[in-house]
N, C-alpha and C positions, 0 to 999 in steps of 0.2 A: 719571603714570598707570602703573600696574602692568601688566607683560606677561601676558596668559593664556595655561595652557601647557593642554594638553587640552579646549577648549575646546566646551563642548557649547549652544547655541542651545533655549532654552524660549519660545513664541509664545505672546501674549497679545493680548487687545486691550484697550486702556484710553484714555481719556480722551474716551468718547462723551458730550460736553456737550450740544451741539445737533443736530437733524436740519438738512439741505441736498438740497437738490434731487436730487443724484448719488446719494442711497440711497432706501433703502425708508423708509415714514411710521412712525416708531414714534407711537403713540397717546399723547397729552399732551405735557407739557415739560419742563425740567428735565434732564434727563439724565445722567450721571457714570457714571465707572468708578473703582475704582482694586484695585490687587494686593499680592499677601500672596506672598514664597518665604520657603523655607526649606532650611537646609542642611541635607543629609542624608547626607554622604558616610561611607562607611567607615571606623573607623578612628580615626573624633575628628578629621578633617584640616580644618581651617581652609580658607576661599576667599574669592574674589571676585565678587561679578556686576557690570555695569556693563546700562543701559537705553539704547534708541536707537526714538525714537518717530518715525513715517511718518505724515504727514497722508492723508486718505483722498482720494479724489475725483483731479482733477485736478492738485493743488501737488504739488509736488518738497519740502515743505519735511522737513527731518529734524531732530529734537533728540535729543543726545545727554547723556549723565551721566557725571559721575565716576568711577572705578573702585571701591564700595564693598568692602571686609572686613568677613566673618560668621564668625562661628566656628561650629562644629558643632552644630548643635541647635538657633541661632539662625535667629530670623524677620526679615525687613526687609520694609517696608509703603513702597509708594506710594500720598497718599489725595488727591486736588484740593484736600479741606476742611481739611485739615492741614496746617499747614504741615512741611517737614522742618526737621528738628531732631537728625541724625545726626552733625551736628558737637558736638553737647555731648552724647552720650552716649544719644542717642533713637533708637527704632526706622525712624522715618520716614526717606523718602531721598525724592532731587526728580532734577528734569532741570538742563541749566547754564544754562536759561534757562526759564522755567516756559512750559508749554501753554497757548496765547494762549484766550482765551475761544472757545466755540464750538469747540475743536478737537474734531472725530472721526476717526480713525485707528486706527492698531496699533502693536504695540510688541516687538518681539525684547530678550528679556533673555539676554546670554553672561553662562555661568558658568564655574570654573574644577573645580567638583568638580559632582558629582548635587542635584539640588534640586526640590521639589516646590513648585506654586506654585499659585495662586486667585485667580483676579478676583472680583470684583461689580459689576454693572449696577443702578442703581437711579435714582429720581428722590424720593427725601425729603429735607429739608431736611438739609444736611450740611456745614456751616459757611457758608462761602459760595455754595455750589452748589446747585443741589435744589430743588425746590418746597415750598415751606407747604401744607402737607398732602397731599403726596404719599405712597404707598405702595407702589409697588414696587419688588421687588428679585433680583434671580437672581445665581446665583454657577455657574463652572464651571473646569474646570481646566485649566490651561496645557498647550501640546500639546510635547512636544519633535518637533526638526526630524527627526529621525531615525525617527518613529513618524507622520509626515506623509504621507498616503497620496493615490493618484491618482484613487482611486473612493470615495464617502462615499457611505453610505446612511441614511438618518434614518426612524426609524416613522412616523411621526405629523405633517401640516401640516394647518392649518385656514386657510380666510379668508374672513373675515368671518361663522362660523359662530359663533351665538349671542353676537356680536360678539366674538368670538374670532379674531384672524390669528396664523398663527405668522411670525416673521422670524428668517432665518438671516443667520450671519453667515461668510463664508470669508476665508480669509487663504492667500497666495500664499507658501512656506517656502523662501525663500532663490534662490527662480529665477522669470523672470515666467513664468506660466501661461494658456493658454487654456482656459474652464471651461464645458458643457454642462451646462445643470441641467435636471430636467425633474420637473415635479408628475406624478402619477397618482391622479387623484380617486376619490372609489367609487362615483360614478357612471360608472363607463368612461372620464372623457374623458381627454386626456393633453396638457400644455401644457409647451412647452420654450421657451429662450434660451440664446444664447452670451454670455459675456463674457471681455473679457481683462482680468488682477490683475495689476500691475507687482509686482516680487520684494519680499517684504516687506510688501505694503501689502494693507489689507483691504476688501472690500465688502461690502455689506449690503446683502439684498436679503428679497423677501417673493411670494406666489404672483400678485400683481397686477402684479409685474416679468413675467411669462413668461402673463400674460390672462390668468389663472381668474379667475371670476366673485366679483363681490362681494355681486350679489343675488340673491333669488329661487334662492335654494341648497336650500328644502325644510328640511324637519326632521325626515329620517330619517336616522341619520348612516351608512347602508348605503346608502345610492343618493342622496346629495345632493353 
């Protein structure tokens, strides 16, 4: 495995196949992640990333990968449905031991140069994974550890509004953290929790973690 010399940490989360009791209810089933980087360093300089996946909840279990080489401009994909295929010349890359079924967790990718990277979240069929006729899917961007902050503010949650909940998801960047979260409804009310995230590893959570109500929310979205 090749040594990384400047080594910079990009946080992602990938491989949410099933819900478990330890998180918040995503609505339906099926569930998947998988991520897209890409090299972008200065220069035309060739690198390396290598992946190290954290199971969520309570296991210790960690998986790590190989050391892969990208050359500049290129992309490497990890997808659940895919198999990798980066030994014969394919974009896909894997872990040294695949993510057992039902794995949810996070994922820290070190690089050796600058890299910009993209998950997706979905539940449609996707090889093996996904549901027969499922349809959603979101995508958002890898966070570097270095642009990892100790206060996050978010516009927008909903639950259960017009059967609409929003769920967040946080991730602990390289140190374990203890996290205050606190909804502020527009009806005045204001509902908090604490949690603690071991270093690395990510939780998921939604406004029914910290009591906001699920019903009889009204239908004025200025005082409900």
């Amino acid at each position: 495995m090749k040594r990384f010399l400047g080594v910079t940490a990009i946080v992602l989360l990938v491989g949410l196949l099933t819900v478990t009791s330890v998180f918040a209810d995503l609505p339906g089933s099926g569930w998947w992640s998988s991520l897209y980087v890409q090299n972008l360093a200065t220069g035309s300089v060739d690198g390396t990333i290598q992946m190290t996946a954290h199971a969520g909840g309570a296991s210790s279990d960690v998986y790590g990968s190989e050391s892969y080489s990208f050359d500049f401009g290129q992309a490497l994909a990890y997808d659940p449905g895919v198999a990798a295929n980066y030994d014969v010349g394919g974009a896909y890359i894997g872990f040294d031991s695949s993510l057992p079924s039902g794995f949810e967790g996070s994922v820290v990718i070190s690089a050796s140069v600058p890299v910009a990277s993209v998950s997706e979240i979905a539940n449609y069929q996707n090889g093996s994974v996904g549901t027969v006729g499922g349809t959603a899917c979101a995508r958002y961007q890898g966070i570097s550890q270095a642009m990892a902050s100790t206060e996050l503010m978010m516009p927008k949650v909903k639950s259960n509004y017009y059967n609409h909940t929003t769920t967040f998801y946080i991730q602990a960047a390289g140190a374990d953290s203890d996290v205050v979260y606190t909804f502020r409804m527009n009806d005045g009310s204001t509902y908090s929790d604490t949690i603690s995230i071991e270093a690395n590893k990510m939780y998921m959570l939604d406004p029914v973690s910290a009591g906001v109500p699920t019903s009889n929310c009204g239908a004025l979205p200025d005082t409900s």
